[in-house]
C-alpha positions as CSV (number, residue, x, y, z in Angstrom):
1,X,114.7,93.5,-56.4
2,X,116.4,95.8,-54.2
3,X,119.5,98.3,-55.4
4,X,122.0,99.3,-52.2
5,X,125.2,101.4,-52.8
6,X,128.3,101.5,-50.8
7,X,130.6,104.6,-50.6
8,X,133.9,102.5,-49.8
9,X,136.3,104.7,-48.0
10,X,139.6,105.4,-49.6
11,X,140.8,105.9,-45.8
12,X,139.9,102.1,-45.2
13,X,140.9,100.8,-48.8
14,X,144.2,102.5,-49.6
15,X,146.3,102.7,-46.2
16,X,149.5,102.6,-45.9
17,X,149.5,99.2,-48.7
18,X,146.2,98.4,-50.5
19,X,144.0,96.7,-48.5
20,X,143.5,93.6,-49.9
21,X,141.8,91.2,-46.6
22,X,139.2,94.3,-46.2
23,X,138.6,94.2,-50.2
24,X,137.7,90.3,-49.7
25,X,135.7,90.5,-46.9
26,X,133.5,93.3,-48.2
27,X,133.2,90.9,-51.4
28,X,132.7,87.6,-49.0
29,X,129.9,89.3,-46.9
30,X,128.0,91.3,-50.0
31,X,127.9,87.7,-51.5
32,X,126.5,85.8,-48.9
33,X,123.6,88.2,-48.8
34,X,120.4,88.3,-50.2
35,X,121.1,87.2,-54.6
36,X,118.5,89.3,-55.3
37,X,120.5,93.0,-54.5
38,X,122.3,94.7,-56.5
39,X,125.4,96.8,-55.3
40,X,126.7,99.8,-56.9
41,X,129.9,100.4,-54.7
42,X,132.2,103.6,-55.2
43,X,135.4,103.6,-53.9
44,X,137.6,106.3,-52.9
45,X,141.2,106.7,-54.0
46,X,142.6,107.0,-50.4
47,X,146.7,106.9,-49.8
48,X,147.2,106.3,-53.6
49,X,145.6,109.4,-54.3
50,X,147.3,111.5,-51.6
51,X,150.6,110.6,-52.2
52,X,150.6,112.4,-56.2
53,X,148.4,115.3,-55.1
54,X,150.6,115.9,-51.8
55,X,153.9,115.5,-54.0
56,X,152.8,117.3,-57.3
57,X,150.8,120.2,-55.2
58,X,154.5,121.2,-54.3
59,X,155.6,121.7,-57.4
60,X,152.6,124.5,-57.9
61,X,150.7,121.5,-60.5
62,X,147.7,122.7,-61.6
63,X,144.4,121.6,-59.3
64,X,142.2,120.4,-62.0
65,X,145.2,118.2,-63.2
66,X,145.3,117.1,-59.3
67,X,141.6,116.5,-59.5
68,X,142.1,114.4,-62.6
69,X,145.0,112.5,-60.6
70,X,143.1,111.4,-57.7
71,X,140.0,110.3,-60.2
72,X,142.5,108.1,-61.6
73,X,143.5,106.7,-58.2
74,X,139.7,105.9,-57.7
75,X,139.6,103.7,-60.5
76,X,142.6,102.1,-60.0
77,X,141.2,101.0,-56.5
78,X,137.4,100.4,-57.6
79,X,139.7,97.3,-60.6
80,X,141.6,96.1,-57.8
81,X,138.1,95.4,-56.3
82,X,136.3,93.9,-59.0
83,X,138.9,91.1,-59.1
84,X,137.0,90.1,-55.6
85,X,133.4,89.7,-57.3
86,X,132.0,87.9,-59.8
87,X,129.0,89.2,-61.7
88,X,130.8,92.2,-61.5
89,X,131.5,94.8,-64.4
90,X,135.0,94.4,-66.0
91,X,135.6,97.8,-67.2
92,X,135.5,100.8,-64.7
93,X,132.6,103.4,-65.9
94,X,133.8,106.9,-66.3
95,X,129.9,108.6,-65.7
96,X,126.7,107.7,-63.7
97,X,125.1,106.9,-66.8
98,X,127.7,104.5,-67.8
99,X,127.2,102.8,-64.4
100,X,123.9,103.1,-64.5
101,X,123.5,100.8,-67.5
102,X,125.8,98.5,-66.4
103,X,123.6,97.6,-63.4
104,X,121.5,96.0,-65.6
105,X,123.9,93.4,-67.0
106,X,125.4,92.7,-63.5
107,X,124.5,92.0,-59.8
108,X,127.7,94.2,-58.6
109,X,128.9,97.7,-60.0
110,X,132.3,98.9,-59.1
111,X,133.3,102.1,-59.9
112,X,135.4,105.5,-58.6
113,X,135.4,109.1,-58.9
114,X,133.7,110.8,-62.2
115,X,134.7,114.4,-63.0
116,X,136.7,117.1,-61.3
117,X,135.0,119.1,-58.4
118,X,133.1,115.5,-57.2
119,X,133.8,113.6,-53.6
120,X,133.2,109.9,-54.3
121,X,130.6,110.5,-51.7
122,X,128.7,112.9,-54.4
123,X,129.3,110.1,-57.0
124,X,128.4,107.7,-54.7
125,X,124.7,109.5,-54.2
126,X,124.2,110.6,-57.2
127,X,124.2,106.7,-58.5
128,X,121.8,105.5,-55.8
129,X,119.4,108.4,-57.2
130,X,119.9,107.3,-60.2
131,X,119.3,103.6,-60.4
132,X,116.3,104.2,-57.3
133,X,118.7,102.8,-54.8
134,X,117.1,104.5,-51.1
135,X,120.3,102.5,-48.8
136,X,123.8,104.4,-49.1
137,X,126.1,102.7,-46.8
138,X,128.8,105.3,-46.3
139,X,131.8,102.8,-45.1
140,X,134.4,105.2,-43.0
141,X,137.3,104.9,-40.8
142,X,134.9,106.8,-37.9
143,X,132.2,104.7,-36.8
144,X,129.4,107.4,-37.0
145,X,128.8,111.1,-37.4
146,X,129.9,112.8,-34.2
147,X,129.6,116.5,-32.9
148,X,133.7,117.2,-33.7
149,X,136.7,115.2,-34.7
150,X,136.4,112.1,-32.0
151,X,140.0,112.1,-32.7
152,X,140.5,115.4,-31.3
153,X,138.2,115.8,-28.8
154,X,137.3,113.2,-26.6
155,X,133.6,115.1,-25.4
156,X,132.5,114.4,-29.3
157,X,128.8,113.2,-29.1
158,X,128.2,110.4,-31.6
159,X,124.4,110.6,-32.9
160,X,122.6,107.1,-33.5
161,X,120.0,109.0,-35.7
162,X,120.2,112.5,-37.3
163,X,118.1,114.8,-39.9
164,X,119.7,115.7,-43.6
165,X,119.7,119.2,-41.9
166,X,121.5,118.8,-38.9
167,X,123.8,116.7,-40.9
168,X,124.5,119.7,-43.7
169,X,125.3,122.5,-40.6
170,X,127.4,119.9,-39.0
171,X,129.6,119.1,-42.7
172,X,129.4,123.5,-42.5
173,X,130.3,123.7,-39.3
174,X,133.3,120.6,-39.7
175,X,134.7,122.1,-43.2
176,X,135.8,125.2,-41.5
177,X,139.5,125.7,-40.3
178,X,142.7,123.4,-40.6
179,X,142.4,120.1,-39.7
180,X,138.7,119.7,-41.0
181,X,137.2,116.7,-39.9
182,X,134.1,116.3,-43.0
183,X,132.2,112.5,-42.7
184,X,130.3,113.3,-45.9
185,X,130.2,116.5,-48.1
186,X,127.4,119.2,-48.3
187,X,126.8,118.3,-51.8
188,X,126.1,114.7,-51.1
189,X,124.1,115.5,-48.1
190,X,122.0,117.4,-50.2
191,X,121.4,115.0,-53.3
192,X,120.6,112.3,-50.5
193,X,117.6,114.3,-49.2
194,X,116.3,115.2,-52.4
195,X,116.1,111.6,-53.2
196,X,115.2,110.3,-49.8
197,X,117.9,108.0,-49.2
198,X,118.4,106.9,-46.1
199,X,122.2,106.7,-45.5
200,X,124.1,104.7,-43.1
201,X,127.4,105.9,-41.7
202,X,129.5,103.1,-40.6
203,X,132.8,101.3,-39.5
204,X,133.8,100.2,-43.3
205,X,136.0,97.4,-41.2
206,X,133.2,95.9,-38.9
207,X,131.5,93.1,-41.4
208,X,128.9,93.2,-39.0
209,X,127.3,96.1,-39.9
210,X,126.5,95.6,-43.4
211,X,124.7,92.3,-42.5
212,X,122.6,94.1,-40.0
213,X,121.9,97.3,-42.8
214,X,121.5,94.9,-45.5
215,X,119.0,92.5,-43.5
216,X,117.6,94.7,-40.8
217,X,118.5,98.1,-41.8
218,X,120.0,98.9,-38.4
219,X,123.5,99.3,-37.4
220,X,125.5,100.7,-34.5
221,X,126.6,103.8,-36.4
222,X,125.0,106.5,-37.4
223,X,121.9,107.0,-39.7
224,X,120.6,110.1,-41.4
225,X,117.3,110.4,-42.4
C-alpha cells in the first residue's frame, strides 16, 4: 500500500468564489485511481484567508491572531472538501499526529493548516514524513518551478527536474523583495530532503497530471529530487 499527499493550493481552491468543479474533479480523479493509496491532502486557505488578514492587518490586529485566522480558513476549505470523498475523515485534525492516526481508519485524509508560523506546504511535508508517504504532489496555480515570477518576466526558465538544493537558494533567492514570487517554502524544502520525498510541482487544474504522478510518476511540471 502506497501513502501520496497533495498540497492543494489555496490559490486554485479559494478564488474569487470557492472552487467547487476543481474540488470534484480532484475527488473524481483521486477515486478512479489505484483503491489501494491512501491520500493525505492539505489544503490551503487561499482568498478566504486573505480577505480577514488583508482587512484586520489594517486595523494593527495582532499577527499571531492573523496566523490563527488563516488556520481557520484552511479548515474551513479542507470540510468543504471532504464533502467530495467518501472514506474520508469527518472531522478536520488540528495536528500531524491527529492526521496521522486517522490515516489508518480511512483511504482519504483531509486536513489544513496546524499551528501559527506553518505554510500548509510545511504541514503538507511534515505529514508525508510522517505516515512514510515519499510522493508530495504540490498542486499550484504555476505549472512548475521557474527561475523568477513567469508572471513577470517572460525569460523565466521553467526546470523539468531540480535538486532540494537548488530548490532552497531559488525559495531564498524568490523570498526577497516586494512582490515575492515563493512556489514552496524553505522550511518545507528542507523537511522533504530529509525525508527523501520526491515532490511534484504541478498545475493543481490540469487532471492530467495526477494520473500520470500517481501511475507513472512523471508529469509535465516540475520535480525535485
Amino acid at each position: 500500500m502506497r501513502s501520496v499527499v497533495i498540497s492543494l493550493g489555496g490559490s486554485i481552491i479559494s478564488m474569487e468564489k470557492l472552487n467547487l468543479e476543481l474540488m470534484k474533479s480532484v475527488s473524481s480523479t483521486l477515486q478512479k485511481i489505484n483503491t489501494y493509496d491512501k491520500y493525505g491532502i492539505v489544503v490551503g486557505g487561499g482568498r478566504l484567508a486573505r480577505t480577514y488578514i488583508s482587512d484586520l492587518k489594517a486595523y494593527n490586529v495582532n499577527d499571531n491572531i492573523l496566523d490563527e485566522i488563516g488556520i481557520n480558513a484552511t479548515r474551513i476549505n479542507a470540510l468543504a472538501l471532504t464533502t467530495f470523498f467518501d472514506d474520508v475523515n469527518s472531522k478536520i485534525p488540528t495536528t500531524i499526529n491527529d492526521a496521522a492516526e486517522m490515516i489508518h481508519n480511512y483511504r482519504y485524509v483531509i486536513m489544513g493548516g496546524t499551528e501559527p508560523g506553518h505554510t500548509t506546504d510545511t504541514v503538507s511535508t511534515l505529514f508525508a514524513e510522517r505516515i512514510g508517504a515519499k510522493i508530495l504532489i504540490n498542486a499550484t496555480s504555476v505549472d512548475g518551478v521557474y527561475s523568477e515570477d513567469p508572471r513577470k518576466f517572460k525569460n523565466a526558465k521553467k526546470f523539468d527536474k531540480i535538486s532540494y538544493d537548488d530548490a532552497i537558494k531559488i525559495s531564498v533567492n524568490n523570498s526577497i523583495g516586494a512582490g515575492t514570487n515563493v512556489f514552496m517554502d524553505i522550511t518545507s524544502l528542507t523537511i522533504a530532503k530529509r525525508a527523501g520525498i520526491k515532490i511534484f510541482v504541478i498545475n493543481g487544474m490540469d487532471m492530467d497530471e495526477y494520473i500520470n504522478i500517481l501511475n507513472y510518476e512523471r508529469c509535465n511540471g516540475t520535480v525535485i529530487s
